[in-house]
ZAFI-618872 format. One record per atom (N, C-alpha, C, O, CB): z, x, y. Coordinates in steps of 0.05 Angstrom, whole numbers, plus 32768, in hexadecimal, padded with zeros to 4 digits. Glycine has a CB too. Layout:
BEGIN
+------+------+------+
:   pz :   px :   py :
+------+------+------+
:    Z :    X :    Y :
...
+------+------+------+
This chain:
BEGIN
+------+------+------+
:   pz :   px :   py :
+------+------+------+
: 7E28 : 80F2 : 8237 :
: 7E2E : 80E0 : 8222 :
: 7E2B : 80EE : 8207 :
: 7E1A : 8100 : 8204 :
: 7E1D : 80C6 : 8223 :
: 7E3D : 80E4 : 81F3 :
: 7E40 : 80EE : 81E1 :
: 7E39 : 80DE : 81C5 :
: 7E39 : 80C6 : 81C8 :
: 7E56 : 80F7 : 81E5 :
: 7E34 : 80E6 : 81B1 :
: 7E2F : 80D4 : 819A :
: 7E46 : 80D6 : 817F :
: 7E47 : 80EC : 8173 :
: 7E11 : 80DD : 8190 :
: 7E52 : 80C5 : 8177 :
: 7E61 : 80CA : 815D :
: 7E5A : 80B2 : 8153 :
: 7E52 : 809D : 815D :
: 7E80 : 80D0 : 815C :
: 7E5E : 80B8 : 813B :
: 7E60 : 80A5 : 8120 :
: 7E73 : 809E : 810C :
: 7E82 : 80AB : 80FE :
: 7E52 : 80AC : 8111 :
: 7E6B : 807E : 810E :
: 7E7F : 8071 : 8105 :
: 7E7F : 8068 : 80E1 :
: 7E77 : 8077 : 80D0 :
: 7E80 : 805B : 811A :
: 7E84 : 805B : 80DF :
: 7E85 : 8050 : 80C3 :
: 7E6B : 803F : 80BF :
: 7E67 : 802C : 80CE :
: 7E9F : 803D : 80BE :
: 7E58 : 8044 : 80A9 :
: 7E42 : 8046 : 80A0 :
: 7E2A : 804E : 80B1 :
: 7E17 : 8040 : 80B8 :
: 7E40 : 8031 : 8095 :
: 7E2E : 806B : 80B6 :
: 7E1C : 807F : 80C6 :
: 7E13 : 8069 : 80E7 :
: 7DFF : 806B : 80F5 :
: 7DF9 : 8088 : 80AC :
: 7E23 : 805C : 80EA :
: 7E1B : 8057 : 8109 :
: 7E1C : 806A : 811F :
: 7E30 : 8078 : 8122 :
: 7E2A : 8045 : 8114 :
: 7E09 : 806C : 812D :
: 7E15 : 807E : 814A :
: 7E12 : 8070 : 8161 :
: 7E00 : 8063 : 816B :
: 7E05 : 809A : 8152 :
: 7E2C : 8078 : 816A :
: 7E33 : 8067 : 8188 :
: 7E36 : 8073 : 819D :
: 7E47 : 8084 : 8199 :
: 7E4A : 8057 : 8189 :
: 7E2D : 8073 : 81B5 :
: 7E24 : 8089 : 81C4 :
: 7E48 : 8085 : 81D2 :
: 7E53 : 806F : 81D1 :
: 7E00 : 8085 : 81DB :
: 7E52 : 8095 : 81DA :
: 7E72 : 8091 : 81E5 :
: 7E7B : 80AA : 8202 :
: 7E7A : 80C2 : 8204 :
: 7E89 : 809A : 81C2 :
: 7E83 : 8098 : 8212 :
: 7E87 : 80AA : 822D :
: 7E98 : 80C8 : 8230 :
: 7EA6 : 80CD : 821D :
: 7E95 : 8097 : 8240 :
: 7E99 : 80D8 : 8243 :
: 7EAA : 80E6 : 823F :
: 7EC4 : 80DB : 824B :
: 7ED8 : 80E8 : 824A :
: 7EA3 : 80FD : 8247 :
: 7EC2 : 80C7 : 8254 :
: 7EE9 : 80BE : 8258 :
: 7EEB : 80B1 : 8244 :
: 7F03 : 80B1 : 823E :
: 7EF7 : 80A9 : 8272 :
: 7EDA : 809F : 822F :
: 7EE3 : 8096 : 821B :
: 7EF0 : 80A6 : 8208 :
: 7F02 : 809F : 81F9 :
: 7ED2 : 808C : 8211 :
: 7EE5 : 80C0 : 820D :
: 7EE7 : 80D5 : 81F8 :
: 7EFD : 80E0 : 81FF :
: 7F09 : 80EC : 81ED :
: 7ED2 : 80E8 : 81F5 :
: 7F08 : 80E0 : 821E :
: 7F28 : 80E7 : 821D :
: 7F3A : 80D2 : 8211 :
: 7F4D : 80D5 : 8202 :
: 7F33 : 80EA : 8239 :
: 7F2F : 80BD : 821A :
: 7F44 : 809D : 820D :
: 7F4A : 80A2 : 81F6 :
: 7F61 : 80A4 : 81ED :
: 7F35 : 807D : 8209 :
: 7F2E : 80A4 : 81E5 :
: 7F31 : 80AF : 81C6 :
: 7F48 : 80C0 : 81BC :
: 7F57 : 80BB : 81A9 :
: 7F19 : 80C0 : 81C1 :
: 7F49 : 80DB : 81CE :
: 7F57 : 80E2 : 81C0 :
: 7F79 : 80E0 : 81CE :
: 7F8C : 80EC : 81C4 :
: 7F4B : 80FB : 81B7 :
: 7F7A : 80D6 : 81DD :
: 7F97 : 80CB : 81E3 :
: 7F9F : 80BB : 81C8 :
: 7FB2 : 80C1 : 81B9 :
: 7F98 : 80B4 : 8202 :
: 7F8A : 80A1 : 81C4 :
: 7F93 : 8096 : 81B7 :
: 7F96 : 80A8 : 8193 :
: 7FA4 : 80A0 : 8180 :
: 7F85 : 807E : 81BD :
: 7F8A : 80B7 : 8195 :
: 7F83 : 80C1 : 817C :
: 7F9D : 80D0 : 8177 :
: 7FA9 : 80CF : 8161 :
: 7F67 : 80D3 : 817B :
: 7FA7 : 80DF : 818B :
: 7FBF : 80F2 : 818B :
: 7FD8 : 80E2 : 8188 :
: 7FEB : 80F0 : 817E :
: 7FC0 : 8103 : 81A5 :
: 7FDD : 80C8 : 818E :
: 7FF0 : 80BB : 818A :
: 7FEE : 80B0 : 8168 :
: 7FDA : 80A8 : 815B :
: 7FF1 : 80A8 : 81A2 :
: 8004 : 80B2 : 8164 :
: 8017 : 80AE : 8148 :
: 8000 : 809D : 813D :
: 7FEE : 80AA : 8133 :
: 803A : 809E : 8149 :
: 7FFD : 8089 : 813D :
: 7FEB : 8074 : 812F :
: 7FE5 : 8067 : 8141 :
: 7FCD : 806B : 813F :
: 7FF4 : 8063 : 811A :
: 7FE6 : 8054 : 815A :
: 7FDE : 804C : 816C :
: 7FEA : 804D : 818E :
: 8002 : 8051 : 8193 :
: 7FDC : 8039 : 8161 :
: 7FDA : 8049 : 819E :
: 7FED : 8044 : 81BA :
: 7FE7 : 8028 : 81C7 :
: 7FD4 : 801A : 81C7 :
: 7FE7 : 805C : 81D4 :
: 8005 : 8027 : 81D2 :
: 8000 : 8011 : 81E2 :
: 7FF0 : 800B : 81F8 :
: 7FE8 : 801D : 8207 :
: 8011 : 800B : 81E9 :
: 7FE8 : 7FE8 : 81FC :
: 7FDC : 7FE7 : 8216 :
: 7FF0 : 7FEC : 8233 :
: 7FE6 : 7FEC : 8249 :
: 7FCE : 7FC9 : 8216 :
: 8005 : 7FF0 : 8231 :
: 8010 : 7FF3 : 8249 :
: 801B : 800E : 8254 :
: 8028 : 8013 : 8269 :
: 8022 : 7FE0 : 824A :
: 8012 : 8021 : 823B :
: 8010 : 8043 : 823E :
: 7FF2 : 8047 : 824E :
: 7FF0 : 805D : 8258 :
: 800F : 8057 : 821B :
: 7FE5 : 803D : 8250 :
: 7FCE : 803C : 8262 :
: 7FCA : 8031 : 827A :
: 7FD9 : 801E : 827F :
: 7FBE : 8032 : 8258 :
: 7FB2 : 803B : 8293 :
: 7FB2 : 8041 : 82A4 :
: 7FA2 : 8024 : 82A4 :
: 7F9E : 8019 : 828F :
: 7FAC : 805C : 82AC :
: 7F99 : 801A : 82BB :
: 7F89 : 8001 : 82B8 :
: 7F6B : 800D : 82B7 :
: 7F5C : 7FFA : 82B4 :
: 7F8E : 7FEB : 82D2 :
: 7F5E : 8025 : 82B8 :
: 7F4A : 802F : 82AE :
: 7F49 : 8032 : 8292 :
: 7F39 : 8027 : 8282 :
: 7F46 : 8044 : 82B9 :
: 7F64 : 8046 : 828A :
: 7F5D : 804A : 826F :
: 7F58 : 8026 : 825B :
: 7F46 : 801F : 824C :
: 7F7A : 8060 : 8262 :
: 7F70 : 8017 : 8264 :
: 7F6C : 7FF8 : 825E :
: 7F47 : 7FEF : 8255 :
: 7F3F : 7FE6 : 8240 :
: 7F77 : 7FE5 : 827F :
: 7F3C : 7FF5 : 8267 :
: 7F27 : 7FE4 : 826F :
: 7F0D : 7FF2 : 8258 :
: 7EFD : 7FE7 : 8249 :
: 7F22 : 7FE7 : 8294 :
: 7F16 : 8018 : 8263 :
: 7F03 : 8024 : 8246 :
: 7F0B : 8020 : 8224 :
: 7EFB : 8021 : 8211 :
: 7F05 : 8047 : 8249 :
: 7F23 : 801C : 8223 :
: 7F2D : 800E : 820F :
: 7F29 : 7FFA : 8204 :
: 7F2D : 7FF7 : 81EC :
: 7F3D : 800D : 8210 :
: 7F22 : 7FE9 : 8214 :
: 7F17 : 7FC5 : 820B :
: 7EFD : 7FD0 : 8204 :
: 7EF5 : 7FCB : 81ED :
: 7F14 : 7FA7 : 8229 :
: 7EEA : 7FE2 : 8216 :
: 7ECA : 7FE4 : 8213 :
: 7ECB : 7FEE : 81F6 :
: 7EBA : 7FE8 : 81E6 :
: 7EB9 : 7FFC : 822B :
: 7EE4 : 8000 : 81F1 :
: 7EE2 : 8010 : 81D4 :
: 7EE7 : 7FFC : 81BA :
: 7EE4 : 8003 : 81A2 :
: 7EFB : 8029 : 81D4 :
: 7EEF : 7FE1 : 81C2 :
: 7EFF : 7FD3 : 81AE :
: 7EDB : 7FCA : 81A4 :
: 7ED2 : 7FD0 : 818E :
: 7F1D : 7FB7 : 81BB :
: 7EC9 : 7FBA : 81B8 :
: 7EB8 : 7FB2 : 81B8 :
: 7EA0 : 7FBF : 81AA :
: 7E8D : 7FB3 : 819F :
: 7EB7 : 7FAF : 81CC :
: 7EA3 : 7FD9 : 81AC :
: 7E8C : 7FF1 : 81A4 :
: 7E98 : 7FF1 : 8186 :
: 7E89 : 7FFA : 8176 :
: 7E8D : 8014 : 81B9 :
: 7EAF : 7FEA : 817E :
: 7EB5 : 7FEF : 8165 :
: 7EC5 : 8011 : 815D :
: 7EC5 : 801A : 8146 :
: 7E97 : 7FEA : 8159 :
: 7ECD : 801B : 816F :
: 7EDB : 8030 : 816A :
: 7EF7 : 802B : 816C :
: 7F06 : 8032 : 815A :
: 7ED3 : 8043 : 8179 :
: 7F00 : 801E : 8182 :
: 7F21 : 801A : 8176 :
: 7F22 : 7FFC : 817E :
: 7F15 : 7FEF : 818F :
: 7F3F : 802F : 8186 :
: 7F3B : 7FF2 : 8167 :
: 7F47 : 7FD6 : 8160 :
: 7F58 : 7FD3 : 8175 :
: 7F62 : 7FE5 : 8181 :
: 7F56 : 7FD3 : 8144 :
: 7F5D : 7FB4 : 817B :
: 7F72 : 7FAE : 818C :
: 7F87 : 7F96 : 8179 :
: 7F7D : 7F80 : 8175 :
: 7F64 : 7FA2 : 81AA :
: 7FA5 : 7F9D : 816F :
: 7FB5 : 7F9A : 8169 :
: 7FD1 : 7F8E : 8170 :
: 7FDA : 7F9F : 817F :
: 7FB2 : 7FA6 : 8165 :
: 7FE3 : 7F7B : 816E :
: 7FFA : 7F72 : 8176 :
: 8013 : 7F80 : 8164 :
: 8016 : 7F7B : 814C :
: 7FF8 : 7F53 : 8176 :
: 8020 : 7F8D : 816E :
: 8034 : 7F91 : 8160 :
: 8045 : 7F93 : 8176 :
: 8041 : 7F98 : 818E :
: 8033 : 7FA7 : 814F :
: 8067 : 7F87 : 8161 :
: 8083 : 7F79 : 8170 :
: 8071 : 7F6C : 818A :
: 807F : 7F6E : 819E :
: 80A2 : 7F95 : 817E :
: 805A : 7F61 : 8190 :
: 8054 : 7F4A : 81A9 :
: 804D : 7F5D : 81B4 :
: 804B : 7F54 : 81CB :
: 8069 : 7F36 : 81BA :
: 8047 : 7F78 : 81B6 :
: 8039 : 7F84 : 81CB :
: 801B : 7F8A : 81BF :
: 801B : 7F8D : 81A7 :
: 8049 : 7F9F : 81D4 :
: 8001 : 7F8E : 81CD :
: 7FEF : 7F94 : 81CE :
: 7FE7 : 7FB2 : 81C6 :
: 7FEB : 7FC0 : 81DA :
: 7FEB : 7F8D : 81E1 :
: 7FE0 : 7FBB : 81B9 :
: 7FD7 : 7FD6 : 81B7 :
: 7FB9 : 7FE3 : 81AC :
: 7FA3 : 7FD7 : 81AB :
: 7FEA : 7FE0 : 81A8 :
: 7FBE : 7FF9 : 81A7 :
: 7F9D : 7FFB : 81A1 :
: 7FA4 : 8015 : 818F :
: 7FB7 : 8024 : 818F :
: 7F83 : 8000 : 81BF :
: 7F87 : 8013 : 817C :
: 7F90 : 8020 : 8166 :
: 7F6B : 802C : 815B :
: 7F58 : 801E : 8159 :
: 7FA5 : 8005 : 814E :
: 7F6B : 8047 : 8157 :
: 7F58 : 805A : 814E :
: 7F4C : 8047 : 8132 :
: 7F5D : 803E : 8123 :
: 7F69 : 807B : 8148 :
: 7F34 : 8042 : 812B :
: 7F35 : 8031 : 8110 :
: 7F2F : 8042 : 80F1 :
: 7F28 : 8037 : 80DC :
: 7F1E : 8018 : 8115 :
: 7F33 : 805E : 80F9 :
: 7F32 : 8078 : 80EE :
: 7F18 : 807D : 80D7 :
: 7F1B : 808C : 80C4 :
: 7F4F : 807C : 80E1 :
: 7EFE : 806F : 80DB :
: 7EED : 8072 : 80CC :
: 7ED5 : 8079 : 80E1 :
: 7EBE : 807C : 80DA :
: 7EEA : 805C : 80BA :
: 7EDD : 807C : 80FB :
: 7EC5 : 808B : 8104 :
: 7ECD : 80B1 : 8102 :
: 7EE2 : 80BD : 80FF :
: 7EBD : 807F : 8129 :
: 7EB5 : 80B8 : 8105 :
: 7EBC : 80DC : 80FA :
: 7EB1 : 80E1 : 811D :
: 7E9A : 80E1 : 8124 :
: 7EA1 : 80F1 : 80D5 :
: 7ECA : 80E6 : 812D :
: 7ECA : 80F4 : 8143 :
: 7EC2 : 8111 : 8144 :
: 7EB8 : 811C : 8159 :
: 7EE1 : 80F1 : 814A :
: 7EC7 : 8121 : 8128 :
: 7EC0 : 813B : 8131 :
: 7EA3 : 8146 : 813C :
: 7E9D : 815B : 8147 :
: 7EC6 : 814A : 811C :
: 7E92 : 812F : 8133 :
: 7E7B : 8131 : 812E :
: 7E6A : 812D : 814C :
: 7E5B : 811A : 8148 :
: 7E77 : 811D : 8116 :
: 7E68 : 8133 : 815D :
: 7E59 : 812D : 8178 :
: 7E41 : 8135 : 8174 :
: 7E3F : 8146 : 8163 :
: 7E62 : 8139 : 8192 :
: 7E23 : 812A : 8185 :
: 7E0F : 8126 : 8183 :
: 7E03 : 812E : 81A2 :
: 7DEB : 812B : 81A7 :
: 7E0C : 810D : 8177 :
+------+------+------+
């Protein structure tokens, strides 16, 4: 497990498959959809919405999820 920080010096301890999710989602344009995901990645994605690292969004009626770009990923612990 890993540690980064988010917006006003929080640290949130975050998995290493989160940390691939992360950057799937991170590498995509501004957000990805929920139905570009696997029903794992889905499920670490909800855990991530919860922990406060990424948002979950409707756009044109689809579901997606979106990086909320104020945690500083470079930073691991």
């Amino acid at each position: 497990m890993k540690f980064i920080e988010i917006a006003g010096n929080l640290q949130i301890g975050i998995t290493n498959e989160e940390l691939l999710l992360l950057a799937k989602v991170k590498g995509a344009i501004s957000h990805i959809f929920k139905n570009q995901l696997d029903e794992r990645e889905k499920e670490v994605a909800r855990q991530m919405v919860n922990k406060g690292i990424l948002f979950r969004k409707k756009i044109d009626g689809k579901t997606c999820f979106m990086y909320d770009g104020l945690a500083d990923f470079g930073g691991f612990y």
